[in-house]
ChimeraX commands (.cxc) that place a marker at each C-alpha (Angstrom):
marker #1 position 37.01,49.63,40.97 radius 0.5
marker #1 position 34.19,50.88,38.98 radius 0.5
marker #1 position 34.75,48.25,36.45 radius 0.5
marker #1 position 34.38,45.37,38.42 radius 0.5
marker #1 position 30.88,44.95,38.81 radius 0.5
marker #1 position 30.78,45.29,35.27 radius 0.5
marker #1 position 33.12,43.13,34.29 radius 0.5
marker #1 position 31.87,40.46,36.33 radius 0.5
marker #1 position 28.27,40.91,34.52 radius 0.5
marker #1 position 30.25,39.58,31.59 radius 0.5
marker #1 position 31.37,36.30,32.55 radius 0.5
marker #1 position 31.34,33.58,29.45 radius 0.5
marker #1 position 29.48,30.67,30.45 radius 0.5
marker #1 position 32.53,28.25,30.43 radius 0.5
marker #1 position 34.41,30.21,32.47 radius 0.5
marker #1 position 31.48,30.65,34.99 radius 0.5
marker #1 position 30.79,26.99,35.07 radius 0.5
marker #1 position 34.94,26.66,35.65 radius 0.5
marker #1 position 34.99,28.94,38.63 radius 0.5
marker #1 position 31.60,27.65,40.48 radius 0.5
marker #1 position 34.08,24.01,40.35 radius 0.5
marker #1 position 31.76,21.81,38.12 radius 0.5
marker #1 position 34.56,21.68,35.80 radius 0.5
marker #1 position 38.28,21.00,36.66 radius 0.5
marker #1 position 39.20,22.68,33.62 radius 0.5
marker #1 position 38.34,25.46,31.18 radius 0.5
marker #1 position 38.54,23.50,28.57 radius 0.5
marker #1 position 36.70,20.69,29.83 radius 0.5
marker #1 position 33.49,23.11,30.53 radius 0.5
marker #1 position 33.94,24.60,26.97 radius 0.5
marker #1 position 33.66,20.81,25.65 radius 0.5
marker #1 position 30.93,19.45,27.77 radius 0.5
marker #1 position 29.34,22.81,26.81 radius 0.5
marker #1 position 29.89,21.88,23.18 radius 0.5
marker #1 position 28.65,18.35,23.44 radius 0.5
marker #1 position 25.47,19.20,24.84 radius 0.5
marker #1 position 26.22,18.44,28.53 radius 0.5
marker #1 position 24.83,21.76,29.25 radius 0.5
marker #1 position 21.19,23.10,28.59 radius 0.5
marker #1 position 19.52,26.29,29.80 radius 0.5
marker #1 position 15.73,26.44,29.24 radius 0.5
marker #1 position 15.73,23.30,27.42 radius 0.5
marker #1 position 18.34,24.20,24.78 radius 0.5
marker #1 position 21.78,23.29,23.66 radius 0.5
marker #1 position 24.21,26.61,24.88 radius 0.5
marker #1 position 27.16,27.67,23.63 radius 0.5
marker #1 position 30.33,28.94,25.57 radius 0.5
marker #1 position 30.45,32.26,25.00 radius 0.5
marker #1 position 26.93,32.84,26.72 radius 0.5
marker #1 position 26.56,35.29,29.30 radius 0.5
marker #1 position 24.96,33.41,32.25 radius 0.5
marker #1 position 22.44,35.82,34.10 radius 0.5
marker #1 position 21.45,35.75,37.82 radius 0.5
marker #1 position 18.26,33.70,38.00 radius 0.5
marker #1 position 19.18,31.77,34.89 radius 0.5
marker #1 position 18.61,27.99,35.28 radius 0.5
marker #1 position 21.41,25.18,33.54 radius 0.5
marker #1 position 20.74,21.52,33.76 radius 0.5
marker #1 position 24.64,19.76,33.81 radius 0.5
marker #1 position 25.34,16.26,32.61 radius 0.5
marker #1 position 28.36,15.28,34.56 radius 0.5
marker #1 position 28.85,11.34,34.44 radius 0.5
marker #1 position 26.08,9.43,36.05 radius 0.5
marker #1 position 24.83,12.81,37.51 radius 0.5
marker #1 position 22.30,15.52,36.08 radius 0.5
marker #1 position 21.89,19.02,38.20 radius 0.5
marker #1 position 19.96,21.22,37.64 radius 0.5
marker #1 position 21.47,24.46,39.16 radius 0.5
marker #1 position 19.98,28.25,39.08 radius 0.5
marker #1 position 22.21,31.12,38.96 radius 0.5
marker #1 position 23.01,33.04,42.38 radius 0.5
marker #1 position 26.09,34.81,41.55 radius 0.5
marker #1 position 29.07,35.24,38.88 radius 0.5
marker #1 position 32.48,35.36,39.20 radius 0.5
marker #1 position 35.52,35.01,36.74 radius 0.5
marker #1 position 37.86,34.10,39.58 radius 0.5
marker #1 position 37.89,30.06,41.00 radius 0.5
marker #1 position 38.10,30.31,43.95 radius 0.5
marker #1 position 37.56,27.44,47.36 radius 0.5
marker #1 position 34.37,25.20,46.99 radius 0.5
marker #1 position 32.55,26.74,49.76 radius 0.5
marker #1 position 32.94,30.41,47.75 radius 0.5
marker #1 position 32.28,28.49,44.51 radius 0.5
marker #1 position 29.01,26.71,46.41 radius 0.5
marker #1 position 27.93,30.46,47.03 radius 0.5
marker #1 position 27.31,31.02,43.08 radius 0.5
marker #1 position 24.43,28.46,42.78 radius 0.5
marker #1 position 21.64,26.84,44.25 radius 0.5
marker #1 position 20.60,23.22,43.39 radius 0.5
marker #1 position 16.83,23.18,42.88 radius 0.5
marker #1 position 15.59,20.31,45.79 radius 0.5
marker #1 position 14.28,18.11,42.66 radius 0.5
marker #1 position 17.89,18.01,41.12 radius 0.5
marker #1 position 18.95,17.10,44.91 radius 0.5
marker #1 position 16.06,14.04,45.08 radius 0.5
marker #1 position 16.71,12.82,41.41 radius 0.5
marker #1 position 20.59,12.29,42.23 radius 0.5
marker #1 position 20.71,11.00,45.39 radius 0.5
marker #1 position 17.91,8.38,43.83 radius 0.5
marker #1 position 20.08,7.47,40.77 radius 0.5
marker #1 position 23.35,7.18,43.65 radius 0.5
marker #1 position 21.21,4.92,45.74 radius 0.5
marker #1 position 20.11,2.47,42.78 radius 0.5
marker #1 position 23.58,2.57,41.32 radius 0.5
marker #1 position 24.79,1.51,44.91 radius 0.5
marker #1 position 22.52,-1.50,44.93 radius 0.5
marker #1 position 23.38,-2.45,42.13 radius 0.5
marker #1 position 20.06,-2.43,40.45 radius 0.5
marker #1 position 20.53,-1.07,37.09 radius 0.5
marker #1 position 21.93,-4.01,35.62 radius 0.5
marker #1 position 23.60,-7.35,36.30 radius 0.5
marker #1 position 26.99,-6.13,38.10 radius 0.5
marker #1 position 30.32,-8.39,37.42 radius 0.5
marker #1 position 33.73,-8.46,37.79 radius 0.5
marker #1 position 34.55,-9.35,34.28 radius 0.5
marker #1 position 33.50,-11.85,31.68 radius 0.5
marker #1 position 30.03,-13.32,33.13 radius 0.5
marker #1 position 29.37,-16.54,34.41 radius 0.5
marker #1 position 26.68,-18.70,33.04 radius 0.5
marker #1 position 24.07,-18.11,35.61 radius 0.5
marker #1 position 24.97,-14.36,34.61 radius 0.5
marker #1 position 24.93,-14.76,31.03 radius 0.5
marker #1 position 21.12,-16.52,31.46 radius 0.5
marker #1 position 20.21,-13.56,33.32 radius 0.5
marker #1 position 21.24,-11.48,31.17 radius 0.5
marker #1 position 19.75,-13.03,28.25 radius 0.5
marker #1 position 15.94,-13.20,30.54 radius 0.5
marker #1 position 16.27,-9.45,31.17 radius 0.5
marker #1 position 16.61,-8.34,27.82 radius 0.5
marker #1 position 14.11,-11.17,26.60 radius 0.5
marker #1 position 15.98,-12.63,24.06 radius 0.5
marker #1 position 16.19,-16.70,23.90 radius 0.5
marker #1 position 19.71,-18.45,24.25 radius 0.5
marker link #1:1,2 radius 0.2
marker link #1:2,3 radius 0.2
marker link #1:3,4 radius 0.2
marker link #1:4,5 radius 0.2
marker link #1:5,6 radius 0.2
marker link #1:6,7 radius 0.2
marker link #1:7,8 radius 0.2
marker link #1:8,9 radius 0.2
marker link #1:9,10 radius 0.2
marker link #1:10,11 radius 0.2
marker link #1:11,12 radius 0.2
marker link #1:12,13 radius 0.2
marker link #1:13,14 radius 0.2
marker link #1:14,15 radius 0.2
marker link #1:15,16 radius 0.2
marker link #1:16,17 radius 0.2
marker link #1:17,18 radius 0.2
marker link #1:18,19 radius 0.2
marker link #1:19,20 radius 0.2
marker link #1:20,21 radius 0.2
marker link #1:21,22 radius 0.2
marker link #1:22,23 radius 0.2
marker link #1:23,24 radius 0.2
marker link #1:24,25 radius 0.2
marker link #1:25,26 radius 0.2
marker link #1:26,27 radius 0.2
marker link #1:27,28 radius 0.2
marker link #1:28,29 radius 0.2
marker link #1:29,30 radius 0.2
marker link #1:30,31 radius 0.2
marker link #1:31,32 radius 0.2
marker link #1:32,33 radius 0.2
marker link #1:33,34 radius 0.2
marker link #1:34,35 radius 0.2
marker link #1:35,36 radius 0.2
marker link #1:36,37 radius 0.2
marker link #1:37,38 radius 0.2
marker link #1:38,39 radius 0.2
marker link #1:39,40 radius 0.2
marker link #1:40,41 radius 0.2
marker link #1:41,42 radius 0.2
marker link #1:42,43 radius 0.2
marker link #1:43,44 radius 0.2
marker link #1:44,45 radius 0.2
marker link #1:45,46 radius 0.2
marker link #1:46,47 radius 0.2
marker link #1:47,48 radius 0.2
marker link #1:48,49 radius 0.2
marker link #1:49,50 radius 0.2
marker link #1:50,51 radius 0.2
marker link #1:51,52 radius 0.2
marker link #1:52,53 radius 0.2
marker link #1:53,54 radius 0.2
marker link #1:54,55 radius 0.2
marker link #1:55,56 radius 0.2
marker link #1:56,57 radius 0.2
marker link #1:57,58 radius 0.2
marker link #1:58,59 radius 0.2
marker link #1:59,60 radius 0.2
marker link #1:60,61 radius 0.2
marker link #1:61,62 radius 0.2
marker link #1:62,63 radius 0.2
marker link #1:63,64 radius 0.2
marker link #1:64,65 radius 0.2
marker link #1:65,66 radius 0.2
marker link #1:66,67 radius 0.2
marker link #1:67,68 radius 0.2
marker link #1:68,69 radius 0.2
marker link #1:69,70 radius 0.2
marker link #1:70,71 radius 0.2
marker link #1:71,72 radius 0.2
marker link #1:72,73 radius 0.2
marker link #1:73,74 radius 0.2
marker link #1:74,75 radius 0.2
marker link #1:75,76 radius 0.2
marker link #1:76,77 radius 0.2
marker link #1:77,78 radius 0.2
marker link #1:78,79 radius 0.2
marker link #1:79,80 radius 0.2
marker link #1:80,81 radius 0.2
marker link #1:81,82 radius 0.2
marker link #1:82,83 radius 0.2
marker link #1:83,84 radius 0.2
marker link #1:84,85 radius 0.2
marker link #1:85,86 radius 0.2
marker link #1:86,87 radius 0.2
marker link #1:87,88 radius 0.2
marker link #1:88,89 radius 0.2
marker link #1:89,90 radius 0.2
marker link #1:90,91 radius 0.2
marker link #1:91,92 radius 0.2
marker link #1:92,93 radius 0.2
marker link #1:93,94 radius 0.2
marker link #1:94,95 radius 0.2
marker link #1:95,96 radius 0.2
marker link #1:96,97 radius 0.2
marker link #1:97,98 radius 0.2
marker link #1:98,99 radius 0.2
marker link #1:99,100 radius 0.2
marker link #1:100,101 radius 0.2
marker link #1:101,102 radius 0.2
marker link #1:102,103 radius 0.2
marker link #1:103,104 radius 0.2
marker link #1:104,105 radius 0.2
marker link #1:105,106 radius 0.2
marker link #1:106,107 radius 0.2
marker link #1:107,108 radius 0.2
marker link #1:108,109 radius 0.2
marker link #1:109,110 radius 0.2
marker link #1:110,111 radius 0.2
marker link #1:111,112 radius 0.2
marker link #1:112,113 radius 0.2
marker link #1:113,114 radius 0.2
marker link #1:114,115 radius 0.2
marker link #1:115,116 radius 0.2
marker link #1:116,117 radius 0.2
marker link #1:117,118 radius 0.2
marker link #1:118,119 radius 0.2
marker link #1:119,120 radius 0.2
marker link #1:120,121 radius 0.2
marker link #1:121,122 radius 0.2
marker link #1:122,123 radius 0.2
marker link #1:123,124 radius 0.2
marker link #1:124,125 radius 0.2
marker link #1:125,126 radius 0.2
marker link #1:126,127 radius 0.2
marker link #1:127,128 radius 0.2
marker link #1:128,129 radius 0.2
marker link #1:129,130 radius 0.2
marker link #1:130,131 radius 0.2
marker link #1:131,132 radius 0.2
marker link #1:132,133 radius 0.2
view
């Protein structure tokens, strides 16, 4: 069992982002990866990096950004409260997301509608983005 530790100080960076459950898939975290969902220290990554302990990623996921440091690796998904264990959301990340839930709750980031607007929306919409019709 030698080999373990070592093996686990290997992990690929798609795979690690698989088993700490941002990712339902593999292959989604190697495409999100590739798309530029995922930086660490500012940069694009690619999905064969070897994450470090310490390192710090910043993941795109929908609406959501985290920003997530490094506690552990693992090539094995396992339940979300294991998978919790392998990162740390800095408390910024926490306050910037529960922010962008609470606007998108109230609906403030736009006029919200169930469809095709109505007039009154269609003149709002037309105020807010300052253009005359």
């Amino acid at each position: 069992m030698a080999q373990k530790p070592e093996e686990d100080d290997k992990v690929r960076l798609d795979k690690w982002l698989w088993a700490a459950r941002f990712y339902k898939t593999r292959a989604l975290a190697k495409a999100a990866i590739e798309s530029g969902k995922v930086h660490c220290r500012g940069e694009r990554c690619k999905p064969g990096k070897e994450p470090r302990v310490g390192d710090e990623f910043v993941l795109r996921t929908g609406f959501d950004e985290r920003t997530v440091v490094v506690r552990a690796l693992s090539v094995v998904r396992r339940g979300a409260p294991e998978a919790q264990a392998l990162y740390e959301e800095t408390a910024e990340s926490i306050a910037r997301r529960e922010k962008a839930a609470a606007l998108r709750k109230a609906g403030e980031l736009g006029v919200m509608t169930d469809g095709r607007p109505t007039k009154k929306q269609r003149r709002q919409l037309h105020q807010f983005h300052g253009s005359a019709g």
